[in-house]
C-alpha positions as CSV (number, residue, x, y, z in Angstrom):
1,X,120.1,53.6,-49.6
2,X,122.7,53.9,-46.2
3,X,122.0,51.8,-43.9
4,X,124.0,52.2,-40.1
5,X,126.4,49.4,-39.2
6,X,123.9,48.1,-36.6
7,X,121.2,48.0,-39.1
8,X,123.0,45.6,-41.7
9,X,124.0,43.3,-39.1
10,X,120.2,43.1,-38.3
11,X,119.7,42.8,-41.6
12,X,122.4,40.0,-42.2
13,X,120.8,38.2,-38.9
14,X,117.7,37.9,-40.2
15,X,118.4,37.1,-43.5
16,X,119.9,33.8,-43.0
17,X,118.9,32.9,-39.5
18,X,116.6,29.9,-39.7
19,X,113.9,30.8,-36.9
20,X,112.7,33.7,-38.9
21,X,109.8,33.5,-40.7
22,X,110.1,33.7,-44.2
23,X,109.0,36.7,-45.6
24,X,110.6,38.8,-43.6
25,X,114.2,37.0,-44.1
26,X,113.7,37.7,-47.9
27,X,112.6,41.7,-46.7
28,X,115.3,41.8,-45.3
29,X,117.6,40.8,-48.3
30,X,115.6,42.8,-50.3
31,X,117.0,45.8,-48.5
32,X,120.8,44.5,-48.6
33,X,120.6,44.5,-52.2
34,X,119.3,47.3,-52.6
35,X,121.9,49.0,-50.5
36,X,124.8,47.1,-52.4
37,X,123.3,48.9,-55.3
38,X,122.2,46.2,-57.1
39,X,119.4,47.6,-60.1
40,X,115.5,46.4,-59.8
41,X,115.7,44.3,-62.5
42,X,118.5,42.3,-60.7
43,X,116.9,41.9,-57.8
44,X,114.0,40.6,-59.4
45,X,115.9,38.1,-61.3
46,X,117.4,37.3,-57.1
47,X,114.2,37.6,-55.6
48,X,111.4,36.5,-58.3
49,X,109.4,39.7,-57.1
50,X,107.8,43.0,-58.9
51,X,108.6,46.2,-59.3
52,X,105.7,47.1,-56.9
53,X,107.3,44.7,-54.1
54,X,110.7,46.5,-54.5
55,X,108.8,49.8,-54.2
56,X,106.4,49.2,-51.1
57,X,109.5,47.9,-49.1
58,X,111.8,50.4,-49.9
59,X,109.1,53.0,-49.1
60,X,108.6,51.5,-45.9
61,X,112.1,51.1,-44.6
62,X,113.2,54.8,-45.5
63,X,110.2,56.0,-43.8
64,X,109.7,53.3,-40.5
65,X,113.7,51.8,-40.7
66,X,114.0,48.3,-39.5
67,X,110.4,48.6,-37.5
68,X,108.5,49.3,-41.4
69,X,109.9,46.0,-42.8
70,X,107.0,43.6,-40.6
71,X,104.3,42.3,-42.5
72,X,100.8,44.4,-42.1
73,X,97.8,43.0,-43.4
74,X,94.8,45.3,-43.2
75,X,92.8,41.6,-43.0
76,X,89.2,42.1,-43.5
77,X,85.6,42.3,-41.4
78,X,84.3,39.0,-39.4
79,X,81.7,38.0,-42.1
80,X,78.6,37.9,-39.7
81,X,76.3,35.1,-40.0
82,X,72.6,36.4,-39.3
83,X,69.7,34.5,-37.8
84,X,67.9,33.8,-41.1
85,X,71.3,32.5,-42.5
86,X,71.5,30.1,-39.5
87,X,67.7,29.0,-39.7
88,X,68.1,28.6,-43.4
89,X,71.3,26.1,-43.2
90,X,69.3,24.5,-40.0
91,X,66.5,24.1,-42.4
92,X,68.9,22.4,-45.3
93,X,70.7,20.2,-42.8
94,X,67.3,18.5,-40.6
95,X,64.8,18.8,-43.5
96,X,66.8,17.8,-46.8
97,X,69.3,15.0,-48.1
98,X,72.2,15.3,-50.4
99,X,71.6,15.1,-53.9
100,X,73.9,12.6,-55.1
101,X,72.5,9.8,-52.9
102,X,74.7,10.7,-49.7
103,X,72.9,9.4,-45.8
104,X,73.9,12.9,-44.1
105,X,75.6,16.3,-44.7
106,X,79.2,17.1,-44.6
107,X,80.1,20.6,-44.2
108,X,81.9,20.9,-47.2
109,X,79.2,19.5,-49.1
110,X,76.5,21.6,-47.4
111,X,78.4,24.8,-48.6
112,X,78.7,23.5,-52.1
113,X,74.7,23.0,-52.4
114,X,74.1,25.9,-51.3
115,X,75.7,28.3,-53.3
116,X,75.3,31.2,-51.1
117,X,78.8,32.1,-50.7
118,X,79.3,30.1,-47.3
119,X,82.6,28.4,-46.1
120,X,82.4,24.6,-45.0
121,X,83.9,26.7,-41.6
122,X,80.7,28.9,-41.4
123,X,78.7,25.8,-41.4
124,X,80.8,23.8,-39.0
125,X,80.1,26.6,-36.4
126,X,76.7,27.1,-37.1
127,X,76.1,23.2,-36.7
128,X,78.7,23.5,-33.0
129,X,76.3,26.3,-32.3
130,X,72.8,24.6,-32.6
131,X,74.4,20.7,-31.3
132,X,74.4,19.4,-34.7
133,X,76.3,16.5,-35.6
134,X,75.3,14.9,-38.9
135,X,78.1,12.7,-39.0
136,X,77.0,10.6,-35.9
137,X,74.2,7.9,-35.9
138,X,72.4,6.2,-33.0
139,X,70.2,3.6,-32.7
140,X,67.2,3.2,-30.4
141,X,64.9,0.5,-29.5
142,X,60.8,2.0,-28.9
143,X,59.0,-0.6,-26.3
144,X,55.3,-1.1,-27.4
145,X,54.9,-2.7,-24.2
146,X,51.2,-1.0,-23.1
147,X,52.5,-2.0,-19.5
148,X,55.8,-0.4,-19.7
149,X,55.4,2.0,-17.2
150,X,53.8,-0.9,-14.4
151,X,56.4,-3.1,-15.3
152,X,59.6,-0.8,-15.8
153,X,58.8,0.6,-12.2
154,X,58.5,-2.6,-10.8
155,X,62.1,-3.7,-12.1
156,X,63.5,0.1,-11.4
157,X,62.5,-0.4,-7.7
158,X,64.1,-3.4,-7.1
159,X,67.4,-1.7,-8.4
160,X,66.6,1.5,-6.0
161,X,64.9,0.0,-3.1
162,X,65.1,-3.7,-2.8
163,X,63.1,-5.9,-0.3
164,X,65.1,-6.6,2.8
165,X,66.9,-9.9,3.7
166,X,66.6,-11.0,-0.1
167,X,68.6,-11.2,-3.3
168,X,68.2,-9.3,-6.6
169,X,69.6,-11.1,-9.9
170,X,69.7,-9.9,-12.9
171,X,69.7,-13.0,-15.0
172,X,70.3,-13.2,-19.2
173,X,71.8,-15.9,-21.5
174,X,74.8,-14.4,-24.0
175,X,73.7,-16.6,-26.7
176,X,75.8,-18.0,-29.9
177,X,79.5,-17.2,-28.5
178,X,81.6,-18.4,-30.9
179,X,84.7,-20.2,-30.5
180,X,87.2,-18.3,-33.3
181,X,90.7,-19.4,-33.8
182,X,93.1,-17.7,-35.9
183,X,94.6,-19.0,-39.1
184,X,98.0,-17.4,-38.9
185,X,100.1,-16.0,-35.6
186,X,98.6,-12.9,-33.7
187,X,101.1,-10.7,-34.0
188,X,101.6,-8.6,-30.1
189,X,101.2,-5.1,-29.8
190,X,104.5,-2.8,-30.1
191,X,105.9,0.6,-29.9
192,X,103.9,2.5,-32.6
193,X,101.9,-0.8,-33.8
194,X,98.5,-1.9,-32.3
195,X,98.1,-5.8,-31.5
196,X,97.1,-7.1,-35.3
197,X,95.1,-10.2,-36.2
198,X,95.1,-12.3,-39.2
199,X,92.0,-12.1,-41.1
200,X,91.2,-15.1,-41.8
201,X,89.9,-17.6,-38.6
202,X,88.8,-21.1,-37.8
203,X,85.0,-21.1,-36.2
204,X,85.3,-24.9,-33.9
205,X,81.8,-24.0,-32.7
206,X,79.1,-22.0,-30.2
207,X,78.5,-22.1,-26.7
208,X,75.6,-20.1,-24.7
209,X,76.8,-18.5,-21.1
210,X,74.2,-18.0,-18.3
211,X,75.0,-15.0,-15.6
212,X,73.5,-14.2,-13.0
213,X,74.1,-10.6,-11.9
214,X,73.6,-10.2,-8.0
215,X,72.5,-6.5,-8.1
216,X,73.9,-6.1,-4.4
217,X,77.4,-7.1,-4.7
218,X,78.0,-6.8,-7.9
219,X,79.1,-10.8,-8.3
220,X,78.4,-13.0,-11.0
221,X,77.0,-16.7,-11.2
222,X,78.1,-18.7,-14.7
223,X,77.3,-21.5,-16.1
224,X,77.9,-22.1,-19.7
225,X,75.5,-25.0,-22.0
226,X,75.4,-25.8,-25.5
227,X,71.6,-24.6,-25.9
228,X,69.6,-22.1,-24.5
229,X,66.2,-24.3,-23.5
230,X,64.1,-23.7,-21.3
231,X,65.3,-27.0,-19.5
232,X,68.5,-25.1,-19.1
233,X,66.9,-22.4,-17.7
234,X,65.8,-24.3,-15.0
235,X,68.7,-25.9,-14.4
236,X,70.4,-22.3,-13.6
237,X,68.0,-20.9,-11.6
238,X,68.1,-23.8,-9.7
239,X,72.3,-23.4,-9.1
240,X,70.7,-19.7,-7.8
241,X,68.8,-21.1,-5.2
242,X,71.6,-24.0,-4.4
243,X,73.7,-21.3,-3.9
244,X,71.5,-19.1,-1.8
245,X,70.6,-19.7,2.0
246,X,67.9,-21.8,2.5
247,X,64.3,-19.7,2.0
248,X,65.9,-17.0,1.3
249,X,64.0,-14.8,-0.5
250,X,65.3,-14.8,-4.8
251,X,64.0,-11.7,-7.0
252,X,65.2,-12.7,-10.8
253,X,64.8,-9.9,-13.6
254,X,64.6,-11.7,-16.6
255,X,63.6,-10.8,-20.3
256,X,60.8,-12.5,-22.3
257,X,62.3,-15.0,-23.8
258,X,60.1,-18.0,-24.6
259,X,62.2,-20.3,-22.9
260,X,61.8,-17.9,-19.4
261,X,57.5,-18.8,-19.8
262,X,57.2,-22.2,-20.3
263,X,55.2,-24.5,-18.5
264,X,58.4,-26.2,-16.7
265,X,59.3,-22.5,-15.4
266,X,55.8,-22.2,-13.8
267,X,56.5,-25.6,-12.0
268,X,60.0,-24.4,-10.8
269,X,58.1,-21.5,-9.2
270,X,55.8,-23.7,-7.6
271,X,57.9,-25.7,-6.1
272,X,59.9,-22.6,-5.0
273,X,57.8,-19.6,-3.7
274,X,60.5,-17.9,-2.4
275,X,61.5,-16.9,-6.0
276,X,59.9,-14.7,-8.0
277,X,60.3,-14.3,-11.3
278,X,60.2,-10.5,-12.8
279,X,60.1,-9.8,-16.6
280,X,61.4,-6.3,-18.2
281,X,59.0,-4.8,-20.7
282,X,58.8,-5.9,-24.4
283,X,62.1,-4.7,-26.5
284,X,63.3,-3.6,-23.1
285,X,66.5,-4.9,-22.1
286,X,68.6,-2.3,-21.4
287,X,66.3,-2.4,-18.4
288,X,68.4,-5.1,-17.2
289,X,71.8,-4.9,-15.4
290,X,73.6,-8.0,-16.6
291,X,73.6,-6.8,-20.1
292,X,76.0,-4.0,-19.0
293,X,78.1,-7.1,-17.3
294,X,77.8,-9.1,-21.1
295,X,79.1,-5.8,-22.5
296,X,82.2,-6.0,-20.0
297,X,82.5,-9.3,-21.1
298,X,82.9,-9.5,-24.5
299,X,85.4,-6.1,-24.3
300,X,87.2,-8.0,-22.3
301,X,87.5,-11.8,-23.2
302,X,85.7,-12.3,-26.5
303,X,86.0,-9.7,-28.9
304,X,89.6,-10.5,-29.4
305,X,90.3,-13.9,-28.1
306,X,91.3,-16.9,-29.7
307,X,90.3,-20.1,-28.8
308,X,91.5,-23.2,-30.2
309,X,88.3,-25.4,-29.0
310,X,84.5,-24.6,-27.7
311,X,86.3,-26.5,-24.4
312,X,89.0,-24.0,-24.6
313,X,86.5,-20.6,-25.0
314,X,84.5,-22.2,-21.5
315,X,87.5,-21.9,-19.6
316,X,88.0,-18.9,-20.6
317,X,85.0,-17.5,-20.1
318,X,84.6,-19.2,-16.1
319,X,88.2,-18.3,-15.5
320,X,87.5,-14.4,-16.1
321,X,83.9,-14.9,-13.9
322,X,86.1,-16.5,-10.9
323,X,89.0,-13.6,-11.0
324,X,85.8,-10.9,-11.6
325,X,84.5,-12.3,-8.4
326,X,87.7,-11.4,-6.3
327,X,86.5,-7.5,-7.2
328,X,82.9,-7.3,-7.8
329,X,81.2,-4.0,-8.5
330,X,77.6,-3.5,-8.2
331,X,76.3,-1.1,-11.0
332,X,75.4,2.4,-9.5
333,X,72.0,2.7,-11.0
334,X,70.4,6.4,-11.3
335,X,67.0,7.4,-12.2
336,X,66.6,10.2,-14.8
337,X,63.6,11.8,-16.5
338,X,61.8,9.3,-18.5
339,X,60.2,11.9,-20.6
340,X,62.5,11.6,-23.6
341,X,61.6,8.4,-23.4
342,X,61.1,7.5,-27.4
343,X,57.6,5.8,-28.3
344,X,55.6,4.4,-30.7
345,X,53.6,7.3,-30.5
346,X,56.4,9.7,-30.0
347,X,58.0,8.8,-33.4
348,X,54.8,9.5,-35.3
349,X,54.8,13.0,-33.5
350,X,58.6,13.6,-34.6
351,X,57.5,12.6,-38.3
């Protein structure tokens, strides 16, 4: 085999340049030995190839020169996946559970119990296709409240079209904080290393914080207490009013908590018509704003702080609810379709 001058420096380049992918560097030695004049059975022991490689790329470099030596795979068909295939591995995935025990599908595993010749890939994108995700959970909470509707609507409206001149509190206790202290140092957060706590912790006690979420503005009133009684109770809805002009009127979404329906509430309320007290439905509190301010909360301050005292965890906790005053934000509430609301009665229909 002759090969021109500006072929074997092509050759040469490619077979040791290091941005070439490899199996074209090793056609292209294949062709330099070949025109040294090196026999087949020494470039096999060179190569570690076959006769049949030798032959295919010598065939196609006499015929096609440099241009014959790139790789051509004749590849195959895009296996199509028909609508009984996809209703079929829809059926598997909603209707049946894996046989070793397993909660949900994987792909991988789906493909394996079926036995139809179907890659975990196939699967994947039939499951993209459809909005499955068998991997993800979510939990839901079904109201059996038989006055739902009445009473949802009647906390909704507040949100969306309050009463004029008078002030909408959301109002919740965060129950049970606890005051955690770490055994050993927290080591900080660094290039490449998240912010790591020691396992093991020191629990100095509990504390219950009160908030008062001023649907409006967006600003909270705190008070923190060692129980959550309905005396305390009480006690903050009457650092509401204190801190309210005088006969203003006081809307307060509450939950139904016991302690929110005792006899000493129905006094407070006596003694002060201009509140009024409004309770979400039964298993309902998502209803209520503040619990997306408790969220922000414990994100922020509690999840990962360390306190050395139940002293220590109440300043805290007061010292975020005075800074988070300087920048309230009111919660911008929207009003969707309630149909996919989930029931009692709507679960027995999904089953």
């Amino acid at each position: 085999m002759k090969l021109t001058k500006s072929e074997r420096m092509e050759l040469q380049r490619q077979s040791s340049a290091r941005n070439v992918r490899a199996d074209r560097a090793r056609h292209a030695r294949l062709i330099l030995l070949v025109a040294e004049g090196l026999t087949w059975a020494e470039i096999r022991t060179k190569l570690d190839c076959s006769d049949s490689y030798i032959s295919r790329w010598c065939q196609r470099f006499k015929a096609d020169r440099l241009a014959g030596l790139f790789a051509r795979y004749a590849g195959r068909r895009r296996y199509k996946v028909t609508e009984r295939l996809e209703a079929r591995v829809l059926a598997w995935t909603t209707k049946r559970k894996p046989v070793d025990g397993s909660t949900h599908w994987s792909s991988r595993k789906l493909a394996a119990e079926m036995g139809c010749a179907l890659s975990h890939m196939t699967i994947a994108r039939i499951w993209a296709k459809h909005g499955l995700k068998p991997h993800r959970l979510q939990g839901y909470l079904a109201s059996n409240d038989p006055d739902f509707e009445t009473k949802a609507a009647d906390v909704i409206g507040l949100y969306l079209n309050p009463p004029q001149h008078a002030a909408v509190f959301c109002v919740d206790e965060k129950t049970a904080i606890q005051a955690l202290d770490r055994k050993d140092p927290v080591l900080p957060l660094s290039p490449g290393r998240a912010e790591r706590h020691g396992f093991e912790y020191f629990r100095h006690g509990t504390l219950s914080l009160y908030a008062a979420f001023n649907t409006k503005t967006g600003e909270v009133l705190g008070k923190t207490a060692e129980r959550h009684t309905s005396a305390e109770f009480v006690a903050f809805l009457t650092d509401i009013v204190t801190n309210q002009s005088a006969g203003k009127e006081i809307h307060v979404i509450a939950d139904n908590l016991s302690a929110h329906k005792t006899a000493r509430v129905e006094e407070f309320l006596a003694e002060h018509p201009n509140v009024h007290l409004h309770f979400t439905p039964t298993y309902s509190s998502w209803l209520n704003q503040v619990e997306l301010w408790f969220a922000k909360i414990e994100r922020d301050v509690i999840a990962r702080g360390v306190f050395t005292s139940v002293a220590d965890l109440k300043r805290k906790l007061m010292r975020y609810i005075r800074r988070y005053n300087k920048q309230p934000k009111p919660v911008k509430w929207k009003y969707v379709d309630a149909s996919g609301r989930i029931t009692p009665e709507s679960i027995v229909t999904i089953h």
